[in-house]
C-alpha positions as CSV (number, residue, x, y, z in Angstrom):
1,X,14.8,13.0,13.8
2,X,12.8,14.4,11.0
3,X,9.3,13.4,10.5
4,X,6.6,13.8,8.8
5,X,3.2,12.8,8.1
6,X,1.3,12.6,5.0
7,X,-2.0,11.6,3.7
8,X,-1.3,9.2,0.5
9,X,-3.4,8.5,-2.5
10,X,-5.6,11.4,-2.2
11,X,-4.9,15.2,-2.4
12,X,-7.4,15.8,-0.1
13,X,-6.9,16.8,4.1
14,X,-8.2,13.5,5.8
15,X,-8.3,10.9,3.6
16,X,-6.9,8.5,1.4
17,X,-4.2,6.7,3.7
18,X,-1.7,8.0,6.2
19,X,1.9,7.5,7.0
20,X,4.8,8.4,8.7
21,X,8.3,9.3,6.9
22,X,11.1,9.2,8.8
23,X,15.0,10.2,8.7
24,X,16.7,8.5,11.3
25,X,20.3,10.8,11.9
26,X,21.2,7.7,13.7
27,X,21.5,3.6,13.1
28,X,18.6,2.5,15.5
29,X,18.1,-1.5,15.9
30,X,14.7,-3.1,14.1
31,X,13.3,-3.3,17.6
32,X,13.9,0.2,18.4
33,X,11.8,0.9,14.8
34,X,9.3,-1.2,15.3
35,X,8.7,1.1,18.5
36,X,8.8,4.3,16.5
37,X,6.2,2.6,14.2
38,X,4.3,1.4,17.2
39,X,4.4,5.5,18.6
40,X,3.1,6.8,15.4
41,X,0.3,3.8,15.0
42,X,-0.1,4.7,12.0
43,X,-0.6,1.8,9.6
44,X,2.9,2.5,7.7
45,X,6.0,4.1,9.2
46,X,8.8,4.7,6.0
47,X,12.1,5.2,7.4
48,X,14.9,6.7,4.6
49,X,18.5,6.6,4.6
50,X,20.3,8.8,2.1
51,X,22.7,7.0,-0.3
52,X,22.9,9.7,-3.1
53,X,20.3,12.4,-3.7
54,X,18.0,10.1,-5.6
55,X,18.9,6.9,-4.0
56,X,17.8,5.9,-1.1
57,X,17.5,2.6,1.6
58,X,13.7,2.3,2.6
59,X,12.3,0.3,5.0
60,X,8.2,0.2,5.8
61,X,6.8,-0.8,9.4
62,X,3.3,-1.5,10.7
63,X,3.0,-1.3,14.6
64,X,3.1,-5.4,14.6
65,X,6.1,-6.1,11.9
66,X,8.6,-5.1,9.3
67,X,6.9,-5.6,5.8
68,X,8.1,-6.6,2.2
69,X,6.4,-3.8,0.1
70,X,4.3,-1.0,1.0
71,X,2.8,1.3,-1.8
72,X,1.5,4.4,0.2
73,X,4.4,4.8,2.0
74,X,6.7,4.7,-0.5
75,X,4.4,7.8,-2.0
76,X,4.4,9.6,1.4
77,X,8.4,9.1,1.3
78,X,8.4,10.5,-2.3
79,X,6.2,13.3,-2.0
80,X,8.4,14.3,0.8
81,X,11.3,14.2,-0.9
82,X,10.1,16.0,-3.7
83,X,8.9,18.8,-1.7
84,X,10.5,19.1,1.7
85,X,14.3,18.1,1.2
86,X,15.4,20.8,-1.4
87,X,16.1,18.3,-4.3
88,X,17.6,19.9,-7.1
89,X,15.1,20.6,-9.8
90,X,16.7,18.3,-12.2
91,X,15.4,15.6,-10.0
92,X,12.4,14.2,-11.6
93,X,13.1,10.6,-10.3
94,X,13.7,8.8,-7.7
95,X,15.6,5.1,-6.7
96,X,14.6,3.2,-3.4
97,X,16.5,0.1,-2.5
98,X,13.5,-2.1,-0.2
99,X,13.6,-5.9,0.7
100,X,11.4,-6.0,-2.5
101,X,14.5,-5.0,-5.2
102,X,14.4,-1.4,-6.9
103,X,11.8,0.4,-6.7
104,X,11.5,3.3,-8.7
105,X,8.7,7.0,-8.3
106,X,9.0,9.7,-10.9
107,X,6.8,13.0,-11.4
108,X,4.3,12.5,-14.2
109,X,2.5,15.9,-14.2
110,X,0.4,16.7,-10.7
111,X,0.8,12.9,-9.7
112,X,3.3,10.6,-8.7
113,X,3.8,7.3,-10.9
114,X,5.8,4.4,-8.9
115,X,7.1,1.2,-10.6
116,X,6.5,-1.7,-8.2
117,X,6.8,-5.8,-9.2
118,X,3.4,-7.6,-10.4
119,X,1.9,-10.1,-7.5
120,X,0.0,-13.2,-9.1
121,X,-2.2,-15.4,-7.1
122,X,-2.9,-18.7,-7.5
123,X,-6.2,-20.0,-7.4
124,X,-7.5,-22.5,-4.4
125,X,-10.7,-24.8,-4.5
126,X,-10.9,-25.6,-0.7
127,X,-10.7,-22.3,1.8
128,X,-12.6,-21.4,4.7
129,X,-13.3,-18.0,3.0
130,X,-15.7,-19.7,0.7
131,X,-18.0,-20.1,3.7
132,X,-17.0,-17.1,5.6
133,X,-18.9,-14.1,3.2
134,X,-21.8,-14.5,0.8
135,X,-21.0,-13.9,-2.4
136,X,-17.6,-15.1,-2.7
137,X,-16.1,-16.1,-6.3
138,X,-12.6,-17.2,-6.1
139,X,-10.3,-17.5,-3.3
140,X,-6.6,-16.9,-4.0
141,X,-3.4,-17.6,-2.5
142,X,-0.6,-14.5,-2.9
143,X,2.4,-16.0,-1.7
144,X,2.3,-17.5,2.1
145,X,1.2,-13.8,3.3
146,X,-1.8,-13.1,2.1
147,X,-5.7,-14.3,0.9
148,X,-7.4,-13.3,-2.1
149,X,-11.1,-12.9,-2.2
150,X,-13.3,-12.0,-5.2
151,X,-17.3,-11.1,-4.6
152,X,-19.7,-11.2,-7.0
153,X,-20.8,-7.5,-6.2
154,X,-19.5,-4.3,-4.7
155,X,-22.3,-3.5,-2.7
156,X,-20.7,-6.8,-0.7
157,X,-17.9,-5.3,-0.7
158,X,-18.6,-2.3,0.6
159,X,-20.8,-3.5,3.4
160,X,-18.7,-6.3,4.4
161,X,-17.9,-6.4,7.9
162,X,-14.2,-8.1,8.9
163,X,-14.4,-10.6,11.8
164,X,-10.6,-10.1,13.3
165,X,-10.0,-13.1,14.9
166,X,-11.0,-15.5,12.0
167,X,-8.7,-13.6,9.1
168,X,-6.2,-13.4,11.7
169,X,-6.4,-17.3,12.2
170,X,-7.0,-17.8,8.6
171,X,-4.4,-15.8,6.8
172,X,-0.4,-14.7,7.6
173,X,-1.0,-11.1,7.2
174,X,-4.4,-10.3,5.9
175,X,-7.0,-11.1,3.3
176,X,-7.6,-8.1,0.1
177,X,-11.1,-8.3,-1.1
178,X,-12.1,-6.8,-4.5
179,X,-15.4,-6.5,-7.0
180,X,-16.1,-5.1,-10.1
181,X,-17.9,-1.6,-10.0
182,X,-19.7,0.2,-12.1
183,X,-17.7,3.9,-11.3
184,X,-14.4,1.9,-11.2
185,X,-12.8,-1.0,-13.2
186,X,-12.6,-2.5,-9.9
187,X,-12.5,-1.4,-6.0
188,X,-11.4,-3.7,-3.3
189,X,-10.7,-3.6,0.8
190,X,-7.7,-4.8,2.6
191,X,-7.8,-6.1,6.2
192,X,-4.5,-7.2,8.1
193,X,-5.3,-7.9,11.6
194,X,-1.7,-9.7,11.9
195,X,-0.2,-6.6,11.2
196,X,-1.7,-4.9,13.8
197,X,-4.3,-3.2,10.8
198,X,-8.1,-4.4,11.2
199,X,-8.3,-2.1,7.7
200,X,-6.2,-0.7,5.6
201,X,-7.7,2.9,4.3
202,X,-5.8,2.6,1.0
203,X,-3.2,-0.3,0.1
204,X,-0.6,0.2,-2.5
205,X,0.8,-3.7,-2.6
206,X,-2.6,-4.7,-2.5
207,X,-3.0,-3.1,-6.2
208,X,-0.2,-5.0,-7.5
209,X,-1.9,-8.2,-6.6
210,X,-5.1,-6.4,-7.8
211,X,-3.7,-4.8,-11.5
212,X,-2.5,-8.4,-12.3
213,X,-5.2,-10.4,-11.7
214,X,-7.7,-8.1,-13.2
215,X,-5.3,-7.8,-16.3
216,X,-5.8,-11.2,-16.7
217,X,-9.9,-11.0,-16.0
218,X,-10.4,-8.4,-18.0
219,X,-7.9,-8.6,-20.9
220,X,-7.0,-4.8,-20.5
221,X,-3.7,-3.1,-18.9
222,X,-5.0,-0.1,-18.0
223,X,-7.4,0.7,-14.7
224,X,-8.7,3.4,-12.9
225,X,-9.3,1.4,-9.3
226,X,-11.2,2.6,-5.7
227,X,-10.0,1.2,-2.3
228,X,-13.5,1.9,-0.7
229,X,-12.5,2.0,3.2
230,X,-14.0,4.7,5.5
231,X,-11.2,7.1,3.6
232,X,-11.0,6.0,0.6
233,X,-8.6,7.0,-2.2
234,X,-8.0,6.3,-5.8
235,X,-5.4,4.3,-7.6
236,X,-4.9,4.7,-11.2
237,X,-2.8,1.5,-12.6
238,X,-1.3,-0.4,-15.0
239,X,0.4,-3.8,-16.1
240,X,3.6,-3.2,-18.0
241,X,5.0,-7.4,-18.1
242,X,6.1,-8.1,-14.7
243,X,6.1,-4.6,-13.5
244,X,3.0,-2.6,-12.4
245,X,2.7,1.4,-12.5
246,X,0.8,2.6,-9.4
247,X,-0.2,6.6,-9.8
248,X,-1.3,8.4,-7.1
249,X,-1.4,12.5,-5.2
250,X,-0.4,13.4,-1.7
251,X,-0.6,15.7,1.1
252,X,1.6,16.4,3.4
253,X,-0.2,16.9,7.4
254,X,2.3,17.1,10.0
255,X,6.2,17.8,9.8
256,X,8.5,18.2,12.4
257,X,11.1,16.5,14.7
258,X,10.9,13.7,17.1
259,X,12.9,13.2,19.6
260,X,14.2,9.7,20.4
């Protein structure tokens, strides 16, 4: 099987966030992919099936579970189509069929633009997060998956140390935490400690949730955004309705086979 690894939202050796692309030759079971994901413990394994030569089936996996949506990944996957797999030049776009719809990446000079849905939250009064960090401003619900902190600083933020067990108690997959900055319209962190993921180094979902509630904070569309984890990596966005435009670079790592 062909593999790959590549270092998403950065353009840079060693940072931004990692993850595994692979092309099964084969139809494996999701318990046999969740072992693959598990071998590469990498936060995100992609795995592609070809339906035309810019359409493809893609499915994301953590070492703990099968996910809905999965930003860096679905860069990683693009980037490796783009420049491993001999697409014709024409090719300036790409089609990926996920448990989250269509989702769409296209070339936009040196980066790569994807079109992913918008993620509201919904605002709760009562959560044991109010209690759990200093500083917090608003706790938000996204969905039945995920908690949505806001801090009142990013030096918070940035020093904020994730207790495992009480977000995994506390949470069905993990808590994003976000600030305003002065360097960045906002940055945030993303812990997922039911995923297997006690951080997330950069977390291209997490920006959907992000670009739409800061849309609606800040009364702008546009942002230039900072996922400040030990690796770090930059996220340029943008609101479009219900749709959100995450740009990013790659680098590809490791390529090879693996053998199954």
């Amino acid at each position: 099987m062909k593999f790959f690894q590549v270092d998403a939202f950065t353009d840079k050796s060693l940072s931004g966030n990692p993850a595994a692309v692979c092309f099964p030759e084969e139809v494996f079971s999701d318990e046999m992919l969740l072992r693959i994901a598990q071998e590469n413990n990498l936060s995100e394994t992609a795995f592609l099936k070809k339906i035309t030569d810019d359409n493809y089936e893609l499915r994301w996996f953590t070492p703990g579970a099968e996910v809905d949506l999965c930003g860096h990944a679905t860069l990683a996957a693009a980037h490796v189509l783009f420049t491993q797999m001999d697409l014709s030049e024409d090719i300036k776009k790409l089609k990926f069929q996920t448990k989250s719809g269509e989702l769409t990446v296209e070339v936009e000079g040196d980066y790569l633009s994807m079109n992913f849905p918008a993620l509201p939250s919904e605002k709760v009064e009562e959560s044991p997060f109010y209690y759990h960090w200093e500083g917090v401003k608003e706790v938000r619900h996204l969905g039945t998956k995920n908690t949505f902190v806001v801090l009142d600083s990013p030096e918070r933020l940035r020093t904020l140390k994730p207790d495992r067990d009480f977000i995994a108690k506390h949470t069905g997959e993990g808590v994003i935490v976000t600030a305003q900055d002065k360097s960045y319209d906002f940055i945030s962190r993303y812990f997922a400690p039911n995923l297997d993921i006690l951080e997330d180094p950069v977390t291209g979902f997490a920006h959907c949730a992000l670009t739409w509630y800061w849309a609606q904070t800040l009364g702008k569309n546009d942002f230039k955004a900072y996922q400040a984890s030990a690796r770090g990596g930059e996220v340029f966005t943008k609101l479009e309705g219900d749709r959100v435009w995450l740009k990013g670079k790659a680098k590809l790592m490791i390529k090879g086979e693996m053998f199954i």
